[in-house]
DRENDO-1510 file (C-alpha; in Angstrom, 1 decimal, always signed):
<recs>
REC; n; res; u; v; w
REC; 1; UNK; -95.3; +10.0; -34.4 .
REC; 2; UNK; -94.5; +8.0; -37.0 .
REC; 3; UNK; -94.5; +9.9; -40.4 .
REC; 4; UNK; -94.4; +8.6; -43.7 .
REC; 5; UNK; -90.3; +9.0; -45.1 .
REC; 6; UNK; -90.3; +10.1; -48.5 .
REC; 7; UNK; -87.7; +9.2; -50.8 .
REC; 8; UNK; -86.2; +12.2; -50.5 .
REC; 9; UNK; -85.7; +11.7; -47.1 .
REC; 10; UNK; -84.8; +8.4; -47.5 .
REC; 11; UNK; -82.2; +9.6; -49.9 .
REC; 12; UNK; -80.8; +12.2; -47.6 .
REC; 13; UNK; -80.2; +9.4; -44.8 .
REC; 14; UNK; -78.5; +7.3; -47.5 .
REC; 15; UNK; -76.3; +9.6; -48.7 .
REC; 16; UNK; -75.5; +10.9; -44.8 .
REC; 17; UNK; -75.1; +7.1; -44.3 .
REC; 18; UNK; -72.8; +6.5; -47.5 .
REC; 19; UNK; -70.8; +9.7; -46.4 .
REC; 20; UNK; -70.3; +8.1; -42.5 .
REC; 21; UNK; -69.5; +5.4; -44.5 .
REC; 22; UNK; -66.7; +7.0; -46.5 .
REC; 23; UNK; -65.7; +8.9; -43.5 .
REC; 24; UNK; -65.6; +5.7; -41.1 .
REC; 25; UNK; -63.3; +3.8; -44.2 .
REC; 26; UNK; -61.1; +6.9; -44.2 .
REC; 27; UNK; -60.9; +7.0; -40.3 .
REC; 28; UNK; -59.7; +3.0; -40.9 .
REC; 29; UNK; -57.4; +4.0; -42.9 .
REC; 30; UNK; -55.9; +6.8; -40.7 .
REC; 31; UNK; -56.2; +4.3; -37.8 .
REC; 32; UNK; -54.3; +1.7; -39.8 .
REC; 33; UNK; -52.4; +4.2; -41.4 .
REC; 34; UNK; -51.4; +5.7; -37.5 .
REC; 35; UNK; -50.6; +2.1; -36.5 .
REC; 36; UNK; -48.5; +1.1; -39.2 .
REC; 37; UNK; -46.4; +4.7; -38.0 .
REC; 38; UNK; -46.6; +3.7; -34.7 .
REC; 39; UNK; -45.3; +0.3; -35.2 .
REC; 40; UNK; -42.6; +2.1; -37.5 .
REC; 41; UNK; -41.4; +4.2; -34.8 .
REC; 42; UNK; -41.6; +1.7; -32.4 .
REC; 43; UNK; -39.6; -0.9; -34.0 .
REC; 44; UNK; -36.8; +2.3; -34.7 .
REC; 45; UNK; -37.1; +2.9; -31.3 .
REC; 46; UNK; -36.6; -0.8; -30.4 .
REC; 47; UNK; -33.5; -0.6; -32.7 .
REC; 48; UNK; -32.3; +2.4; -31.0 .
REC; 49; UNK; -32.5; +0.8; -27.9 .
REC; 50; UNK; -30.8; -2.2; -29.1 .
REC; 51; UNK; -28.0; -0.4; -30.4 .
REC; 52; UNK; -28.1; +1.6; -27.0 .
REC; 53; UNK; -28.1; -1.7; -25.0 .
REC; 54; UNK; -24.9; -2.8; -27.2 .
REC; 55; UNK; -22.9; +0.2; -26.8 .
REC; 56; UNK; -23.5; -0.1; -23.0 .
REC; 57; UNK; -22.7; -3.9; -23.1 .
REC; 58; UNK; -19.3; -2.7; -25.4 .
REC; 59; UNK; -18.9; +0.2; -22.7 .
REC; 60; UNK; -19.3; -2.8; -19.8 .
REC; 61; UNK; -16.3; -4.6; -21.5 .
REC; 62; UNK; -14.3; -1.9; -21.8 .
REC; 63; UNK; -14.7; -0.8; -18.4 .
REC; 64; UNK; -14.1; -4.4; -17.4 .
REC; 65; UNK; -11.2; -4.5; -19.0 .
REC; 66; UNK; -9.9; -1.6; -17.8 .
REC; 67; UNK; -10.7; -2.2; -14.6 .
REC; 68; UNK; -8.8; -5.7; -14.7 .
REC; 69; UNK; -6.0; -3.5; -15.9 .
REC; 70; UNK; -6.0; -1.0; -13.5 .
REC; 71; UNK; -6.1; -3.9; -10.9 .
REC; 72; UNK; -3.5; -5.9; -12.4 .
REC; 73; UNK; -0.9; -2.6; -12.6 .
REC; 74; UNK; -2.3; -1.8; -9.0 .
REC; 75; UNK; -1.4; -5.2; -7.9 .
REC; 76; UNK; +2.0; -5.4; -9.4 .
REC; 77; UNK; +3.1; -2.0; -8.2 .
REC; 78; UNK; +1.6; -3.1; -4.8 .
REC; 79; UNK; +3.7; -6.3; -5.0 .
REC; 80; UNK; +6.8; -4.4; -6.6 .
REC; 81; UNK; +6.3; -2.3; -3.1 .
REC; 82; UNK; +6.0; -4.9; -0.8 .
REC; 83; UNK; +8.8; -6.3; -2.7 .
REC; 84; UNK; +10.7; -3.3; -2.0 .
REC; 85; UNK; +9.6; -3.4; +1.6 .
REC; 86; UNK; +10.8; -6.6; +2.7 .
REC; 87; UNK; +13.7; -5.7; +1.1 .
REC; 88; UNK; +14.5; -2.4; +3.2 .
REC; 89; UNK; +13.4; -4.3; +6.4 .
REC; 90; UNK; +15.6; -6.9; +5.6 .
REC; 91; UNK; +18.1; -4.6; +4.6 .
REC; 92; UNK; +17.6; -3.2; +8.1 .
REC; 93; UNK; +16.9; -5.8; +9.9 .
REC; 94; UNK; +21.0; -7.1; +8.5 .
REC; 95; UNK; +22.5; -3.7; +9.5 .
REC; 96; UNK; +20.8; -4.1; +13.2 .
REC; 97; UNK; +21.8; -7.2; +13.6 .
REC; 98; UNK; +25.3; -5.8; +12.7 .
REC; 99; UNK; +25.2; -3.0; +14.8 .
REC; 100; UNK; +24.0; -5.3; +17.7 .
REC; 101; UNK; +27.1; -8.0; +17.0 .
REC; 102; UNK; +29.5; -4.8; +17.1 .
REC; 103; UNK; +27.7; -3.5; +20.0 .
REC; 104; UNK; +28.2; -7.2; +21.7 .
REC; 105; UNK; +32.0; -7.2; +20.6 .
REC; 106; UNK; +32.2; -4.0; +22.1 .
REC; 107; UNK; +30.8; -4.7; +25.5 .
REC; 108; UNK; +33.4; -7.7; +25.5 .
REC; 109; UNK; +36.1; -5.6; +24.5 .
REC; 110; UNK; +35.5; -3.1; +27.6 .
REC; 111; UNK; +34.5; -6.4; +29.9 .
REC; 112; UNK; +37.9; -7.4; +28.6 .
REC; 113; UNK; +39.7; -4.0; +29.0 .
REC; 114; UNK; +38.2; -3.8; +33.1 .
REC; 115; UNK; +39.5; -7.6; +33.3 .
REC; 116; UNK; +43.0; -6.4; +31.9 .
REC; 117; UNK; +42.7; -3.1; +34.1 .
REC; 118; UNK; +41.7; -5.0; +37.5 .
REC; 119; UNK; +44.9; -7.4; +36.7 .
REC; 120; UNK; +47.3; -4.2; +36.3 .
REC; 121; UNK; +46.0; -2.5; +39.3 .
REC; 122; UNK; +47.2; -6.3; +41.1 .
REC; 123; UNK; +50.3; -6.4; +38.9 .
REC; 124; UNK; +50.8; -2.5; +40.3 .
REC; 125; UNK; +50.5; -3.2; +43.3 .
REC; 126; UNK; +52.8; -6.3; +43.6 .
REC; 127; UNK; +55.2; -3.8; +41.5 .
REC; 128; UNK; +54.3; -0.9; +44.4 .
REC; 129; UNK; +55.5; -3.6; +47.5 .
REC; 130; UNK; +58.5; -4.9; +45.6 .
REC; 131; UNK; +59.3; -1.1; +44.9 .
REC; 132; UNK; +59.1; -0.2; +48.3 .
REC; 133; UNK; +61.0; -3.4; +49.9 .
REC; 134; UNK; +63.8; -2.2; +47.6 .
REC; 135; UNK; +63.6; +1.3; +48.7 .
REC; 136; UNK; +63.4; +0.3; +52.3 .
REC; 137; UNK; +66.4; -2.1; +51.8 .
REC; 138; UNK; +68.6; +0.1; +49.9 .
REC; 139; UNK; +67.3; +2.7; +52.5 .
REC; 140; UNK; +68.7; +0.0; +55.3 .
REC; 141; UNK; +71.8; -0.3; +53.3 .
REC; 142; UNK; +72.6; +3.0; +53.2 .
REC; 143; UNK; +71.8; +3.7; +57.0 .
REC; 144; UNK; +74.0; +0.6; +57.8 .
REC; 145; UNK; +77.1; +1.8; +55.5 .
REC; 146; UNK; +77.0; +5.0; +57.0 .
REC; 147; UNK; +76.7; +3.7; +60.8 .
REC; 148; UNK; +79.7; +1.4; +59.7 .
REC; 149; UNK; +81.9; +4.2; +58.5 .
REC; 150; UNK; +80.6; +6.3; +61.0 .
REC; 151; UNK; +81.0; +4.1; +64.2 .
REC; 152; UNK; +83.5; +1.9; +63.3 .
REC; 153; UNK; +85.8; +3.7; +61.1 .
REC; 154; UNK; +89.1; +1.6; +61.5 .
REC; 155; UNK; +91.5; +4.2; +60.7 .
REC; 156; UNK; +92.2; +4.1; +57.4 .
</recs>
């Protein structure tokens, strides 16, 4: 089925050709066009990120450096307490040792007192006999000065 193209035809198929021609240069130029936008709006977005990535490194030093802040206060003020700390216990571990010296002296003092106590209950009773051996002899003295004036009253 081949039939003869006429020049009209062959016209027609040049000018459709010409106009897919046309159309193909200005779907190029839309293509190019497209990726010149896209590589715009990449690169911006690339910016952006790179403006994102440096307020997020600036954010990372901040928060580094307030973080070695926070530490250093939280390790002085833990320091300052322990400070403080070993100062009450020693404080307390002084007055103990105090209380414990008075509490020694005063154990000494009562052995001391019970020592001085047991020696005055042997003094008293020393004091008791020689009491009584001059009650009993002044006792004898008067029973022998009243037998002598009563039995042997010489008449005076």
């Amino acid at each position: 089925m081949s039939e003869p193209v006429t020049q009209s035809q062959f016209a027609e198929v040049l000018e459709t050709m010409k106009a897919m021609q046309s159309q193909l240069a200005e779907l190029t130029l839309e293509v190019k066009v497209s990726h010149a936008e896209i590589r715009e709006k990449f690169n911006t977005i690339d910016q952006k990120f790179q403006i994102v990535d440096e307020k997020l490194n600036a954010i990372e030093v901040r928060f580094e450096e307030k973080f070695n802040t926070l530490e250093a206060k939280f390790e002085e003020k833990l320091n300052t307490l322990e400070a403080k700390f070993d100062e009450k216990f020693n404080t307390i571990d002084e007055k103990f040792n105090t209380i414990e010296a008075k509490i020694e002296a005063v154990r000494l003092e009562v052995q001391t007192n019970r020592e001085q106590l047991v020696d005055l209950g042997k003094r008293q009773g020393s004091t008791e006999n020689r009491l009584w051996a001059l009650l009993v002899a002044l006792f004898l003295m008067v029973a022998g000065l009243l037998a002598k004036i009563t039995l042997f009253d010489g008449g005076y």
